[in-house]
C-alpha atoms as one frame of an Amber mdcrd trajectory, in Angstrom:
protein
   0.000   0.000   0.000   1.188   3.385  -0.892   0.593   6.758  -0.682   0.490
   8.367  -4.217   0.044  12.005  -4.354   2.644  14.024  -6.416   3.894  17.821
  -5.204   3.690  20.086  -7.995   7.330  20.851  -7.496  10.365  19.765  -8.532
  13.238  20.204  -5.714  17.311  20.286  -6.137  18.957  17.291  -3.708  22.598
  17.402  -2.961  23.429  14.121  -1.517  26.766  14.022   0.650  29.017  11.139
   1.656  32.407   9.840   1.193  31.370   5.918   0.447  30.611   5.494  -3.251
  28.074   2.854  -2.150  26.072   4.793  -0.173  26.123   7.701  -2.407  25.127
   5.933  -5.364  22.324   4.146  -3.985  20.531   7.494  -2.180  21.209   8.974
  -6.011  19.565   5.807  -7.197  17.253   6.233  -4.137  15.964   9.436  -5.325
  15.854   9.387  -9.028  12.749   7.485  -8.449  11.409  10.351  -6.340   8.880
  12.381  -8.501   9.322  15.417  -6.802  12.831  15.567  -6.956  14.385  17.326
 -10.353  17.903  17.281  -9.982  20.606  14.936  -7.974  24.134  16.600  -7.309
  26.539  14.522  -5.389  29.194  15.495  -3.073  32.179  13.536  -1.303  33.371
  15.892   1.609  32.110  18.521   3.713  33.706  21.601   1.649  32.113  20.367
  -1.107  29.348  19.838  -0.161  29.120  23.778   0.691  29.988  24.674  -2.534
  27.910  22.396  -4.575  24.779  23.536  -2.174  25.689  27.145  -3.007  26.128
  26.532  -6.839  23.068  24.623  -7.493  20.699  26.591  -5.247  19.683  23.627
  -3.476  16.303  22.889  -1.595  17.605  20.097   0.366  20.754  18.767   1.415
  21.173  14.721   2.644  24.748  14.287   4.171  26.890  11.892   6.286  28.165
  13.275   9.236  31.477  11.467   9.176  32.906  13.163   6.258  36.563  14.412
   5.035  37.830  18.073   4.928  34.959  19.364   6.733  33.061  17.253   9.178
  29.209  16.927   8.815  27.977  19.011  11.703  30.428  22.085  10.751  28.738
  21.816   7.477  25.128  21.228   8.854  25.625  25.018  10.774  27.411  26.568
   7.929  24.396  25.854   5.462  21.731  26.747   8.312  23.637  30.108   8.599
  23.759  30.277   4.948  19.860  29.429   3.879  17.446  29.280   7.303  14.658
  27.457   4.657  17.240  25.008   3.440  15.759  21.038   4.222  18.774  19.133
   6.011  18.700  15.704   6.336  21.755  13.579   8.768  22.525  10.369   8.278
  25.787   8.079   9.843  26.574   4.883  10.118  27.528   5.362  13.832  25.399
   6.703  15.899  27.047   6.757  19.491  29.623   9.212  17.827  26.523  11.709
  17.121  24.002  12.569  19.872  21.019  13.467  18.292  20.335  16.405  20.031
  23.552  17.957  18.656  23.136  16.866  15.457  19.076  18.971  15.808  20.680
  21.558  17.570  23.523  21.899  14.707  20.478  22.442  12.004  19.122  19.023
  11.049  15.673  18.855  10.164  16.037  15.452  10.598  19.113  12.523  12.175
  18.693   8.842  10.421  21.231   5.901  11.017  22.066   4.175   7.452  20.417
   0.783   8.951  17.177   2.555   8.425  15.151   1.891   5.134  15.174   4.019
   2.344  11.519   5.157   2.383  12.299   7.135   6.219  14.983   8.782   4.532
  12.450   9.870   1.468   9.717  10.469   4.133  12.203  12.669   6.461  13.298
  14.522   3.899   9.305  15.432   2.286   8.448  16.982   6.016  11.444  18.933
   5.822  10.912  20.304   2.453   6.991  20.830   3.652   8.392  22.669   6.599
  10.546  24.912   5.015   9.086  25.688   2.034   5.413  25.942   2.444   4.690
  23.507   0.010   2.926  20.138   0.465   5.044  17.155  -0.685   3.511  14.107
  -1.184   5.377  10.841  -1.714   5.046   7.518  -2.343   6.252   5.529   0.265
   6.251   1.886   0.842   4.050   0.677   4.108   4.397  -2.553   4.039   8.086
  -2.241   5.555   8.415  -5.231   6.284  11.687  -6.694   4.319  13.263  -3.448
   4.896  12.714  -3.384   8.413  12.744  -6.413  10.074  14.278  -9.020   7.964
  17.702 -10.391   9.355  20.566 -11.801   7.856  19.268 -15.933   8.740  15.977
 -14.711   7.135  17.407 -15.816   4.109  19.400 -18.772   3.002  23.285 -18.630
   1.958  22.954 -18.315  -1.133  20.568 -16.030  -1.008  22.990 -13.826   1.067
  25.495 -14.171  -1.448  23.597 -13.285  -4.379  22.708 -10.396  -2.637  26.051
  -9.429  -1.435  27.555  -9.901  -5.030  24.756  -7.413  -6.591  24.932  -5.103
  -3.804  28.595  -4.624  -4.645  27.823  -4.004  -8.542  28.492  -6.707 -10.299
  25.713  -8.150 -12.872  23.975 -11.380 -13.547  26.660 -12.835 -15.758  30.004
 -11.807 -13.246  27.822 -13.483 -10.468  26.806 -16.317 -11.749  30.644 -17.098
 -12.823  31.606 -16.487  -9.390  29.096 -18.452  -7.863  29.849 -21.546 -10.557
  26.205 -21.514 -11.276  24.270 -20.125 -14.520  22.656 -16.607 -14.981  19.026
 -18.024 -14.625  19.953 -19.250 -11.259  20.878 -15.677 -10.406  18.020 -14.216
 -11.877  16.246 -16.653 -10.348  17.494 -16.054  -6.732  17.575 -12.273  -7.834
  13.968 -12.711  -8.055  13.126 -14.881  -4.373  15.317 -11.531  -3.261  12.587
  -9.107  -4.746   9.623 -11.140  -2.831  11.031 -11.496   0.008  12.745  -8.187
   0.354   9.647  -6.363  -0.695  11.897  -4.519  -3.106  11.697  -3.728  -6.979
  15.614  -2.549  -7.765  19.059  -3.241  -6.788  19.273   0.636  -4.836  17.035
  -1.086  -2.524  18.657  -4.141  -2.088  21.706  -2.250  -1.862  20.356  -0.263
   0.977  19.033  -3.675   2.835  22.398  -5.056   2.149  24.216  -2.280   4.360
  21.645  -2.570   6.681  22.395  -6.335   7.180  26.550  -5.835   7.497  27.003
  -8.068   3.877  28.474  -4.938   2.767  30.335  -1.996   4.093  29.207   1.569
   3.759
């Protein structure tokens, strides 16, 4: 079950992190997001500043372990900079950031990279709604269950294999060579993956894989 309505506007996301993983699959994340026009990415804090200044961005989504310029020194540059700018945190470790200093820095909004992609879309639509007086409306998986609540002995070895290997990029064919089987076995555990998952792409079963440890962000 989702909900379906469409905002009339289309919003500039700069998307900040220094893992090519994660990066890519939030860009892959939010190309699917109709009310999102145009993606930048960024790989450090500084940046991250500069790309946010040069493409007039609505909304930012960064790490907050990041290189030249740490994600909370950037969160309180760009509040300075634009008070109606939607900021999204997210890190993969937690006890380094207490949340209220990562609010009280200028987040709209503090996420751990175990969570599923739809709270990510979700936190960043009330920001945007917040800030710019416009209603977003999304379309957001409720169902939540894969993405939630599935653990790693949910599914079977191979399964966690085949999802590892396509998590880290490489297609049908390089998989099914390194797993000694053929390509319709992939495609065929590729597919159990999908059902199970409650997924439709590989950026979610990317996400799901970080979230399960199979592969490092």
């Amino acid at each position: 079950m989702t909900d379906s309505l469409i905002s009339p506007q289309k919003f500039t996301l700069v998307i900040a992190d220094d893992h090519p993983l994660v990066l890519n699959s939030l860009r892959m994340l939010f190309e699917s997001v109709p009310w999102i026009g145009r993606i930048e990415l960024s790989r450090d804090g500084l940046e991250l500043l500069d790309m946010a200044r040069s493409a007039s961005a609505d909304a930012i989504i960064t790490d907050l372990s990041m290189p030249r310029l740490d994600g909370l020194s950037s969160i309180r540059r760009l509040r300075r900079r634009d008070p109606q700018l939607a900021i999204v945190a997210i890190t993969g470790a937690e006890h380094w950031f207490p949340e209220p200093e990562v609010l009280e820095a200028g987040a709209d909004a503090y996420l751990s990279k175990h969570r599923p992609g739809e709270e990510v879309v979700s936190a960043l639509a009330a920001a945007l709604e917040r800030h710019r007086s416009a209603p977003v409306r999304i379309a957001v998986t409720r169902s939540g269950r894969a993405m939630v609540r599935i653990h790693p002995e949910d599914l079977s070895e191979r399964e966690r294999e085949v999802l590892k290997l396509l998590a880290e990029g490489f297609n049908i064919e390089e998989a099914a060579e390194m797993l000694y089987v053929s390509p319709a076995t992939i495609r065929k555990h590729r597919e159990h993956l999908h059902e199970k998952l409650d997924t439709s792409n590989t950026a979610r079963l990317t996400l799901i894989a970080v979230h399960m440890g199979l592969v490092q962000s």
